[in-house]
N, C-alpha and C positions, 0 to 999 in steps of 0.2 A: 504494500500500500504506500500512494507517494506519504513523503512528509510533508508540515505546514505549508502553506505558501509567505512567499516574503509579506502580503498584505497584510492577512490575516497577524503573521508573528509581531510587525509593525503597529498595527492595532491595538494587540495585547500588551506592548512594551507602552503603547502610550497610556493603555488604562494603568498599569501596572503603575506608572511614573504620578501619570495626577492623582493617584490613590493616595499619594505622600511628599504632593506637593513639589515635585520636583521638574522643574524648568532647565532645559541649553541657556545662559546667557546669569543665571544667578548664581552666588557664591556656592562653593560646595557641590557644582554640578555633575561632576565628575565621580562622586558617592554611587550614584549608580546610574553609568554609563550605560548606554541601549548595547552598544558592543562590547561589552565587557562581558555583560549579562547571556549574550547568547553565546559568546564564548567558554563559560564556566558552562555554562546548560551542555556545549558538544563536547565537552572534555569529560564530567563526568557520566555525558551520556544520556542525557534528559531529554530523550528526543522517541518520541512513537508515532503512530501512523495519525492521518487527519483525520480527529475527531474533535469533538467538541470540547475534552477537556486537555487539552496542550500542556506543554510543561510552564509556559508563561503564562495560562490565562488558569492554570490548576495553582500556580505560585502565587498567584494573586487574591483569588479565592480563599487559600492560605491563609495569607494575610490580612486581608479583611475581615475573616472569622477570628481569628484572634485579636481584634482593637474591637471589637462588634459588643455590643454590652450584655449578649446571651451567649456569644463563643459558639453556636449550634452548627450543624454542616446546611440542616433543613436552612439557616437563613444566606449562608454562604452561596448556597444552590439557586435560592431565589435569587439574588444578588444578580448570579450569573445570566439568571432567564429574565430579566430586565435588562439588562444591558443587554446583552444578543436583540432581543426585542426591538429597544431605542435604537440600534443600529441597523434595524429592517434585516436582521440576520433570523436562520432557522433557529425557533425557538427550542431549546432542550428541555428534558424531560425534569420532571418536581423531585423525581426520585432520588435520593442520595446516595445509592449504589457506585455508580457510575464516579461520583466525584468524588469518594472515601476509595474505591478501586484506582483514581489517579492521585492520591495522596500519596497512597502508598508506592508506588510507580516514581515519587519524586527521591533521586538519591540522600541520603541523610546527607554523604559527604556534600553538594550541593550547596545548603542551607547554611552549612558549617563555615564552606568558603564564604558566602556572601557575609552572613555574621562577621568574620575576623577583616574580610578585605573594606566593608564599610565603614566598620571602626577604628581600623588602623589608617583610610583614607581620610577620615574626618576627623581623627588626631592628630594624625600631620599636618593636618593647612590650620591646625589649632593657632588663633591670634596669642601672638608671643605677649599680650594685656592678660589672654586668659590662663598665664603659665604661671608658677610659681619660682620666683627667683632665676626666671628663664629657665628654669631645669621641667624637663615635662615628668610630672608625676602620673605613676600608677598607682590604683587601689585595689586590693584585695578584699574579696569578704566573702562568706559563705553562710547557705539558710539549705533551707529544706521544702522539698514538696510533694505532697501527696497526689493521690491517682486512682483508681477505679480497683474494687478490689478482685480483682483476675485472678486466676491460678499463675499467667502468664508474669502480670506483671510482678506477685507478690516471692516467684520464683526468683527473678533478677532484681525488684527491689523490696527483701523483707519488712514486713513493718516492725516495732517498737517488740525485741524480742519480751519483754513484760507482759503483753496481751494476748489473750484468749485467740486462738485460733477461729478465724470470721469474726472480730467484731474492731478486727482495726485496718488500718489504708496501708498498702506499699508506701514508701518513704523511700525518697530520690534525694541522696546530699547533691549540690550546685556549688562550685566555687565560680565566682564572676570576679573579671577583673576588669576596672570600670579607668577611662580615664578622667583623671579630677580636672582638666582646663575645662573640658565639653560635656563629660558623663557617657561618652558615648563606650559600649562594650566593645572591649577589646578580645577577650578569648572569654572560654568556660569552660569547664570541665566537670562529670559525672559520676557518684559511684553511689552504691550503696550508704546509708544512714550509719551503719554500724560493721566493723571487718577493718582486713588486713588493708593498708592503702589505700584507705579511702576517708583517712582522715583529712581537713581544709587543707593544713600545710603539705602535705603528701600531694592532695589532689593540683597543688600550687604548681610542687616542683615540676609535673605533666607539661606547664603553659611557659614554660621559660624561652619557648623561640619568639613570644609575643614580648620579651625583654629586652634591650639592647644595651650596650654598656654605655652610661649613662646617666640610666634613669633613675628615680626614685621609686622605691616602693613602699608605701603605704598601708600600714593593715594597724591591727590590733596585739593583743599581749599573744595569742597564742601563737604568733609567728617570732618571739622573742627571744626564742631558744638561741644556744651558742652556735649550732649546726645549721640551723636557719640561714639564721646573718652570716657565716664564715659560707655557706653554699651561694647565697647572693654577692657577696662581695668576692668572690672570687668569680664570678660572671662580669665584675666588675658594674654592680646594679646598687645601688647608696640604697641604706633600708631606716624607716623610720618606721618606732616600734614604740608601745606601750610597757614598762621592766617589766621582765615575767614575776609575778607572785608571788617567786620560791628565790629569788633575790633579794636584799636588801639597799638601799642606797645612804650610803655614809659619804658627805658632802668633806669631811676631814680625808680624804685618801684620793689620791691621784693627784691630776695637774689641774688646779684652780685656774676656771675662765673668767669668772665672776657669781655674783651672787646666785646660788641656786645652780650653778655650773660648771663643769668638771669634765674629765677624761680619766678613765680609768682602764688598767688592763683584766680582762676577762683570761684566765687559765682553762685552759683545752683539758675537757671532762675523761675523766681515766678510760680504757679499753672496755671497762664492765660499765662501764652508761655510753658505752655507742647504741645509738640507736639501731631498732630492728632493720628500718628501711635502707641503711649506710654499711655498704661491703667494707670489711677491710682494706680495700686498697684506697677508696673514700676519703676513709677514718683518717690512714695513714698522710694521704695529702691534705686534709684538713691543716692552717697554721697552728701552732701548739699557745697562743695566743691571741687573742682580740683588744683593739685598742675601741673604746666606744665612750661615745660621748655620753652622760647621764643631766638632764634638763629636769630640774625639780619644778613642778608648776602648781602654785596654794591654788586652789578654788574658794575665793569666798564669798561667794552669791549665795544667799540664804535660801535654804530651801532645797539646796542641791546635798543630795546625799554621801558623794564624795567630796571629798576635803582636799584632796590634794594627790595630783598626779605624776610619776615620772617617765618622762621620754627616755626611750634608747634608740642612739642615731650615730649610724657612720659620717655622717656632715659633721668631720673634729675642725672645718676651719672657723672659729666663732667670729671672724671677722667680715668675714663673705654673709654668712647664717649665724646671724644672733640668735641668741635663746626666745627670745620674743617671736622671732621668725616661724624658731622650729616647733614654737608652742602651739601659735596662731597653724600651722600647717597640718599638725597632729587633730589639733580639734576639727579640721579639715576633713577627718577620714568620716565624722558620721554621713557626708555627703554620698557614701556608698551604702550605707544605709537607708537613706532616702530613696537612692537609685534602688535600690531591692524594693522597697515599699510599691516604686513607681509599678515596676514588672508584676509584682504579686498583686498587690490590691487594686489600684488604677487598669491594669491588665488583665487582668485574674490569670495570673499564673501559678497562683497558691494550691490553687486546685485544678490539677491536668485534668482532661475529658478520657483522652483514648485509651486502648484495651489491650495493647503488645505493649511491651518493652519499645519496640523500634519507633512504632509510631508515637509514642510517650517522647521519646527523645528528639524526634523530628516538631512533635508541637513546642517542644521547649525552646528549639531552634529560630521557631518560627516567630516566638514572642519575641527573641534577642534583637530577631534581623528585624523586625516591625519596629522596636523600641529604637536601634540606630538610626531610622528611618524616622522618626518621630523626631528623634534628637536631632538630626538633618536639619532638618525648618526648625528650630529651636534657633541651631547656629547662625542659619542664613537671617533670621531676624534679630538677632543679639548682634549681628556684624551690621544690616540697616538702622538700628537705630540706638548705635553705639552703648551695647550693654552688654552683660553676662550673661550666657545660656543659663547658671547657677539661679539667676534672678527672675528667669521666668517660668511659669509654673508649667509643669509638663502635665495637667490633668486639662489646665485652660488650654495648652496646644492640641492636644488628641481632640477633644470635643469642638475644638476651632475648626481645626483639617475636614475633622467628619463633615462639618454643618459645609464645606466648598468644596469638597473634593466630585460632586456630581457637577457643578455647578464648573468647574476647571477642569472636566473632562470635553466639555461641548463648547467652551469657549476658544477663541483664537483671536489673533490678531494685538490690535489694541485692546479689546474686552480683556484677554487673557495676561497681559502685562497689569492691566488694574485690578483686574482679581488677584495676582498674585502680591500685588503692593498692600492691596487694602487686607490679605491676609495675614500680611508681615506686620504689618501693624496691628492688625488684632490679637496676633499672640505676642506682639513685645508689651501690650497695653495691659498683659497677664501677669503681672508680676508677685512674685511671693514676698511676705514680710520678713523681714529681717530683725528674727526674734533669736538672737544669743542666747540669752540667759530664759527661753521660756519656763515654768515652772508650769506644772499639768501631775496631779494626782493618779498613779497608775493603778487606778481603776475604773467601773465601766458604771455609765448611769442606768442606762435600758437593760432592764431586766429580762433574762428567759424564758421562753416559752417555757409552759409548766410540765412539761412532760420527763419521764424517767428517761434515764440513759440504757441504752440496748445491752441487757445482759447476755447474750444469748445470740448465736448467728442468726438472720434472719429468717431463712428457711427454718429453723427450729423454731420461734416465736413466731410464725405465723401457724404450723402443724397444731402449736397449744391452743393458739385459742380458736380454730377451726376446730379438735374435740372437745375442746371446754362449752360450745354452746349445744 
């Protein structure tokens, strides 16, 4: 059967493109190029006979089921039989067969490139305003998400080994690595909740070709470790850390930078605390010391439950990177926190839909490359009207996009240059507040539905009270 025709794939590329706002001639064009796009498509092979769901217009579909506020395929499907429609094309069938059979049709590896090559396109044209002491920062961080309870998925990802067999969800750990100039996702990586290598900083060292020497990296205490930091810096990667827990910081020892600041040498942990995942020959080129800088930081905002914080950070020039620098930078990382919040709750990525493993990891995929794509138009309007992507709210973008993206499918010309001007302005006119020190009670107002929690697999609890009546 022949393959697409050049119209038709033309077509697709254009919906694909006003889906997310993306124009020839504005900043950041080049995030997703029409021939780029079909080029990953023939390399890894995304190509089948002419039918109605293509690998462009099935990637599309994709993607607008995951930004879509019910995630469903039955709306994704509609989606498709409108536009075919509006474009006086043969209408396809309601059915979702058809376009859950080209889901799966789409390579994971696919999804994976576009994800990494979007992110790393749109970190590099990053404005050296949105960089941190010119150095481009990476963040690390990791969360978890559930998924439909399958034998398939619960086989590759167990749930919470605590729970009752049938009454809890597969659990998928996620390490994302975000960059902080843009936010845009740079890699990620996958593994089980619980097991050998698939802890965050394990799932980390996997993404290290997304590193260059460099950069900085960003995360929290549990990457604080002496084997951490001596595996990044010998990649030549600067790591800024939270002290791990099982340290203490004594301000009297080392080389005084100034108040709250110091350098201290770290001694290389004996042969019986090498770690599981570091071969001996590892161990053995590991330095037999670390030189680390420690940044004591008071918190005294009231209200705030921690007191006081210390940085550990390969940045020893305190003259280049003050302590003020490295603090203001550190408190920096909850921005990946945020970024997770965005994918999981603004997204719903908290809760996967699909029923394999493969296809589980492909809708994962599909939220990352949407959400760089998102981030996209964030950028192109923080560079029009000279602001921070940081400053504009990524929930008022998504529902911005949505409310013109039909609307910048049918347009051209002059029309479609003021559609996309008056779009840029409505998401830079989105801006978030800038609340440092908010305080918020972590707890919940809105009360529970009153109902018991499931003791019992379902199919048992419903057999009971079918003989109970």
């Amino acid at each position: 059967m022949p393959h697409s025709t050049a119209g038709k794939r033309k077509r697709q590329m254009e919906l694909l493109r006003a889906q997310f706002a993306q124009k020839d001639g504005l900043a950041f064009a080049e995030v997703l190029p029409a021939e780029r796009i079909e080029h990953i498509l023939d390399e890894e092979g995304a190509h089948w006979r002419n039918c109605v769901y293509m690998p462009l217009l099935t990637l599309w579909a994709f993607l607008s089921q995951v930004i879509s506020a019910d995630g469903s395929c039955r709306g994704a499907v509609a989606r498709v039989l409108a536009w075919l429609v509006s474009r006086g094309e043969h209408p396809c069938s309601s059915n979702t067969d058809p376009y859950c059979k080209a889901r799966k049709r789409l390579p994971e590896k696919l999804l994976a490139r576009l994800v990494r090559e979007t992110g790393q396109t749109l970190h590099q044209q990053t404005s050296a305003e949105w960089c941190w002491n010119g150095r481009p920062v990476k963040v690390a961080d990791g969360s978890t998400m559930s998924m439909p309870d399958t034998p398939a998925n619960q086989a590759a990802y167990p749930q919470v080994p605590g729970q009752k067999p049938g009454l809890g969800f597969p659990i998928m750990r996620v390490l994302v690595v975000f960059s902080l100039g843009c936010g845009a996702v740079l890699d990620a990586a996958m593994g089980r909740y619980k097991g050998k290598k698939t802890g965050e900083n394990s799932l980390l060292r996997t993404l290290e070709k997304s590193f260059e020497p460099g950069d900085i990296l960003l995360a929290d205490r549990y990457f604080s470790g002496y084997f951490d930091i001596a595996w990044w810096q010998e990649r030549g990667v600067d790591v800024v850390t939270q002290m791990n827990k099982r340290r203490r910081c004594d301000m009297r020892r080392g080389t005084r930078l100034g108040r709250n600041d110091h350098i201290v040498v770290y001694p290389k942990p004996g042969v019986h605390n090498r770690p599981k995942w570091m071969d001996a020959a590892t161990y053995d080129r590991m330095p037999d010391q670390l030189y680390v800088r420690e940044v004591r930081v008071p918190i005294r905002e009231r209200g705030f439950r921690t007191k006081e914080v210390v940085v550990v950070t390969t940045l020893l020039d305190h003259q280049t990177y003050s302590a003020a620098d490295v603090a203001r930078l550190y408190r920096a990382r909850w921005n990946a926190e945020l970024d997770l919040r965005s994918l999981k709750t603004t997204m719903g990525m908290d809760v996967l839909r699909c029923k394999t493993p493969e296809m589980v990891r492909k809708e994962l995929w599909a939220h990352l490359l949407a959400y760089n794509l998102i981030r996209t138009v964030m950028a192109q309007a923080a560079l029009a009207h000279d602001t921070s992507p940081r400053e504009i709210s990524f929930k008022g973008t998504l529902q911005t996009m949505t409310a013109f993206a039909e609307r910048l499918l049918d347009a051209t010309g002059e029309t479609a240059d003021q559609l996309y001007e008056r779009l840029l302005s409505a998401i830079a006119s989105h801006t978030v507040g800038d609340r440092p020190n908010r305080i918020e009670p972590r707890s919940q107002k809105r009360r529970p539905k009153g109902y018991p929690f499931l003791s019992k697999p379902r199919k048992l609890a419903r057999t009971l009270l079918i003989n109970s009546t």
